[in-house]
C-alpha positions in Angstrom: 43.9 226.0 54.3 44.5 222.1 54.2 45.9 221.1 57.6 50.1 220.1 57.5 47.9 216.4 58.9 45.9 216.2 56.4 48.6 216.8 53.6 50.7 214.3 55.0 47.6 211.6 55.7 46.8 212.1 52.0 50.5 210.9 51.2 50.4 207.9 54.0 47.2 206.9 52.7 48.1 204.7 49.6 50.4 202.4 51.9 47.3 200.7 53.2 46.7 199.5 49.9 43.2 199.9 49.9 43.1 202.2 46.7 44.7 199.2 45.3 42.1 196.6 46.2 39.3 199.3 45.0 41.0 200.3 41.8 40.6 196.2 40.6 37.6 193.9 40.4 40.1 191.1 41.1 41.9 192.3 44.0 38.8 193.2 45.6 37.5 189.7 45.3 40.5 187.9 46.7 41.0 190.9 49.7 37.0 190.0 50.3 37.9 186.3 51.3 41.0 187.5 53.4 39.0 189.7 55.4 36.5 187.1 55.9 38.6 184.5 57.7 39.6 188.0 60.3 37.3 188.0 63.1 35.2 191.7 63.1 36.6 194.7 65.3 34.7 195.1 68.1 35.8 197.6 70.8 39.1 197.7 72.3 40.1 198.0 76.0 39.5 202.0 76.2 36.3 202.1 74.6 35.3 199.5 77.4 36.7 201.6 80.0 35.0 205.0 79.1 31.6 203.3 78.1 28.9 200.5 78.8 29.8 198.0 76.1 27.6 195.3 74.6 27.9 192.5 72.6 24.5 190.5 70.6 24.1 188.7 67.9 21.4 188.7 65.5 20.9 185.8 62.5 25.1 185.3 63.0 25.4 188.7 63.0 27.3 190.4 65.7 25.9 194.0 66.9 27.6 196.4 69.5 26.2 199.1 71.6 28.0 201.7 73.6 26.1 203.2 76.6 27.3 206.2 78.3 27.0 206.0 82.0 23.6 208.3 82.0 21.8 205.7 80.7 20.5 207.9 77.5 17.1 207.6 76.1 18.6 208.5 72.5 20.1 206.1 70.1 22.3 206.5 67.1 21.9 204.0 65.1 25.9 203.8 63.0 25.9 201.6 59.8 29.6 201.5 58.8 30.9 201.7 55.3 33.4 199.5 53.2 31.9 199.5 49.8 29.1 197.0 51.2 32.0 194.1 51.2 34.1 195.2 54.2 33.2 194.4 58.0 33.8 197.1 60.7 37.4 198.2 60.9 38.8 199.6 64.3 39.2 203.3 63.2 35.6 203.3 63.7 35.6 202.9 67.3 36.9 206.5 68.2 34.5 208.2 66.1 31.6 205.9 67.9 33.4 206.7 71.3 33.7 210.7 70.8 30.2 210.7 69.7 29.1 208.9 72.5 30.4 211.6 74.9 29.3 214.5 72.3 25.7 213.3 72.4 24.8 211.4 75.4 23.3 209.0 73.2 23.6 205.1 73.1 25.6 204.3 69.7 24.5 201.0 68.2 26.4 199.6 65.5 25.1 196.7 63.4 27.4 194.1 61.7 25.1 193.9 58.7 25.0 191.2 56.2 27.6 192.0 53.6 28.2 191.3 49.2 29.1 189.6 47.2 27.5 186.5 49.9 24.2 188.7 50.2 22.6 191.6 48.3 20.8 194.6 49.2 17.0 193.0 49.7 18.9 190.3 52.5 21.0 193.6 54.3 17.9 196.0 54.2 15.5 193.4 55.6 18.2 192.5 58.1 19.1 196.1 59.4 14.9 196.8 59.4 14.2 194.3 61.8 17.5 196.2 63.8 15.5 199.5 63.3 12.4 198.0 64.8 13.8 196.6 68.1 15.0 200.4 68.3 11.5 201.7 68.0 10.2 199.3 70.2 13.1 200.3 72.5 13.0 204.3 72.6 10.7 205.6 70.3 11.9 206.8 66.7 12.1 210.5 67.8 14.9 209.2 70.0 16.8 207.5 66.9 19.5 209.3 64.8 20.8 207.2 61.4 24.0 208.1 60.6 26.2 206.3 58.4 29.8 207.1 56.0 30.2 205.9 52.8 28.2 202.8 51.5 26.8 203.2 55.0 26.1 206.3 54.5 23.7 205.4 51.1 22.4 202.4 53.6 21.1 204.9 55.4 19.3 206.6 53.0 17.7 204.0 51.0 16.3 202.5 54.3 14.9 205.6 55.3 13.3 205.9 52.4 11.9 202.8 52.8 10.8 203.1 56.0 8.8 206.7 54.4 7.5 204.2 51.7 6.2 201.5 54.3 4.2 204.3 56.7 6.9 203.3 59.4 8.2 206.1 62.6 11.0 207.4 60.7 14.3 208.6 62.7 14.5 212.5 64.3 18.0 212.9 62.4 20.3 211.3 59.9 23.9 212.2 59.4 25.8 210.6 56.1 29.2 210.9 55.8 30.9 210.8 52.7 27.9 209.3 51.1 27.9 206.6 48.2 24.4 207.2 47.0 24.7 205.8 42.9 27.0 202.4 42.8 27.0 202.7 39.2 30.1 205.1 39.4 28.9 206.7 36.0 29.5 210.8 37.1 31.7 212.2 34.5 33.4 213.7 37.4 34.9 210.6 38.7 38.0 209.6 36.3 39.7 212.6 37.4 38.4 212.5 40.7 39.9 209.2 41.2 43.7 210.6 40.9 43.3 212.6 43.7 41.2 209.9 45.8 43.7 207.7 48.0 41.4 205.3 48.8 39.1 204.8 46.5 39.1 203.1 42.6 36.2 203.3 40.6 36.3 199.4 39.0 36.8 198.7 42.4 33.7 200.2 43.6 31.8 198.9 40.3 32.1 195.6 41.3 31.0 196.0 44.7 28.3 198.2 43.3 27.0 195.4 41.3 26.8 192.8 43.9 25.1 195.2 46.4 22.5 195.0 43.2 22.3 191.0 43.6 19.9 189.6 40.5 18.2 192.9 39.5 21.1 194.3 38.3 19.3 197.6 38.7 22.8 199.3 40.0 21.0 202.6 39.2 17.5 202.7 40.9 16.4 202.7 44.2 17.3 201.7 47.1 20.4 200.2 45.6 21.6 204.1 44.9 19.2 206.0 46.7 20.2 208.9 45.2 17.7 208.1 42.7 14.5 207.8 44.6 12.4 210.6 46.3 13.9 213.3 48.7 10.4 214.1 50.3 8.7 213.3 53.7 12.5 212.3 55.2 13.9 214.0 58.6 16.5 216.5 58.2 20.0 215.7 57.4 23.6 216.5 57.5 25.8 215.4 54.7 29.8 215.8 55.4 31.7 215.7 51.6 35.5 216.7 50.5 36.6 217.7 47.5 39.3 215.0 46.9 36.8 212.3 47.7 35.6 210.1 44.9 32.2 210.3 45.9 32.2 213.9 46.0 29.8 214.3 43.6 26.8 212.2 44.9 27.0 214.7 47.8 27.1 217.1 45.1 23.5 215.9 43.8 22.2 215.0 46.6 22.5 218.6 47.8 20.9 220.0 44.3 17.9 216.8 44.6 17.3 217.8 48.6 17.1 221.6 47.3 14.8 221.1 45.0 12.4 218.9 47.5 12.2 221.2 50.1 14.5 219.0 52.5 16.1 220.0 55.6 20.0 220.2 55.1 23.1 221.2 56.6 25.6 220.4 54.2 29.2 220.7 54.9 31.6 220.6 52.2 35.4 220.3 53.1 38.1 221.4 50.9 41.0 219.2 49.9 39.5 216.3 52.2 40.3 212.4 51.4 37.2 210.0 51.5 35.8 209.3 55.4 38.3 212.0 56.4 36.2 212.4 59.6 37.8 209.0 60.9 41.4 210.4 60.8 43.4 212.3 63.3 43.7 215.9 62.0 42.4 219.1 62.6 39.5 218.7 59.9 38.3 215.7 61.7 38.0 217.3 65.2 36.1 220.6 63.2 33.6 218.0 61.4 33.1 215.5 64.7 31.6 218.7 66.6 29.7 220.0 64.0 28.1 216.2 63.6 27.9 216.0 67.5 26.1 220.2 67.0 23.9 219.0 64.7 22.5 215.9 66.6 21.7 217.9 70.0 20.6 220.8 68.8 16.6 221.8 67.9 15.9 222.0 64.6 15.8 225.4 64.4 19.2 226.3 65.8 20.6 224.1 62.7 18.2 225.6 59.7 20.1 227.1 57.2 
């Protein structure tokens, strides 16, 4: 049963006016070059004080790292969503934080290149040479990818790249409320999107399209990467709910990664809005320790 929280996040949720911006190409264009003139959330004063924070920048770039005091071997590489135009937002940090503590790992989270002012080719190449420094760092075995929403499809379409290119792929990958196919086509969506209360589908279109850049090829890999192959990729975790607008890419994905032979857990939550993981309800804290279970544990303990 949906959470008394959750019911009345659902209801908050449309004040933010981010189903707004998504549900129009227009708005989405002028909230883009708002949110550029903001500077990009790094870590507040309590993530500093619980962990070892760090600040670099790569090619203008900005990319944050928090350390847990053991000094961790393992790395979890976060690509944060926002429809591919949208910069890290502070929510993010407590998610980052808690996983931290769950995992003993490093979190690093990238401030990649974002659309419409670059396109898929300029981000991937830009997060690859991110990936690299990692390897070089720790070792892929010690890397976990883990991503929500258009980070989430980020994730994928590089590790299938990194599969295509003979590189050390990652030990895990987690995707979170997964926007694998930008072309927003799924006959599910139009009704999906009344029960969404953050995402639009014109919205997402758009943003879809410029991820594309020149191609145009909104429905091929790695632009969607839930067109390209499932095989030869490290075991995953997908986190979906039933209200989401995206719901059914997880809903393929799942069917695809079946049929391939692929190592899933997949968790499907009822009732739950889009990147309900980053909230403060009782479905959140269930779905954190189940992300944080499936990171530490061997691969057997998580086989389904």
């Amino acid at each position: 049963m949906t959470s008394i929280r959750a019911r009345l996040l659902a209801k908050a949720l449309p004040l933010t006016g981010l189903k707004a911006i998504f549900s129009d190409e227009a708005k989405l264009k002028a909230n883009v070059a708002k949110a550029r003139a903001k500077k990009v959330a790094a870590p507040g004063k309590a993530i500093h004080r619980k962990f070892d924070v760090t600040e670099t920048v790569k090619d203008g770039h900005p990319i944050f790292t928090l350390s847990p005091q053991s000094g961790s071997g393992r790395r979890i590489l976060y690509i944060h969503g926002g429809a591919y135009v949208l910069d890290m937002q502070p929510g993010y940090w407590g998610l980052l934080g808690e996983m931290v503590h769950r995992t003993d790992a490093a979190v690093v989270a990238p401030c990649y290149p974002l659309t419409p002012e670059h396109d898929w080719q300029q981000s991937y190449d830009w997060m690859m040479a991110v990936y690299d420094e990692l390897v070089a760092e720790v070792d892929a075995d010690n890397i976990i990818i883990m991503g929500d929403s258009a980070g989430a499809g980020f994730a994928l379409g590089l590790t299938q790249i990194l599969r295509d290119q003979g590189k050390a792929m990652p030990h895990k990958m987690v995707l979170l409320s997964p926007w694998l196919d930008v072309s927003m086509t799924d006959p599910m969506q139009p009704a999906l999107a009344k029960k969404d209360r953050i995402l639009g589908i014109d919205g997402l279109r758009a943003a879809g399209r410029w991820w594309a850049g020149e191609s145009g090829e909104v429905g091929a890999p790695p632009v969607s990467p839930l067109f390209g192959r499932l095989d030869d990729l490290p075991p995953i975790a997908v986190f979906t709910g039933t209200f989401d607008l995206l719901w059914p890419d997880a809903r393929k994905f799942k069917e695809k990664a079946e049929a391939a032979d692929l190592f899933l857990n997949y968790f499907e939550f009822p009732a739950m809005q889009h990147v309900w993981m980053l909230f403060p309800i009782p479905e959140a804290k269930k779905a954190r320790q189940q992300i944080a279970a499936f990171i530490n544990a061997d691969l057997e303990a998580n086989a389904k």
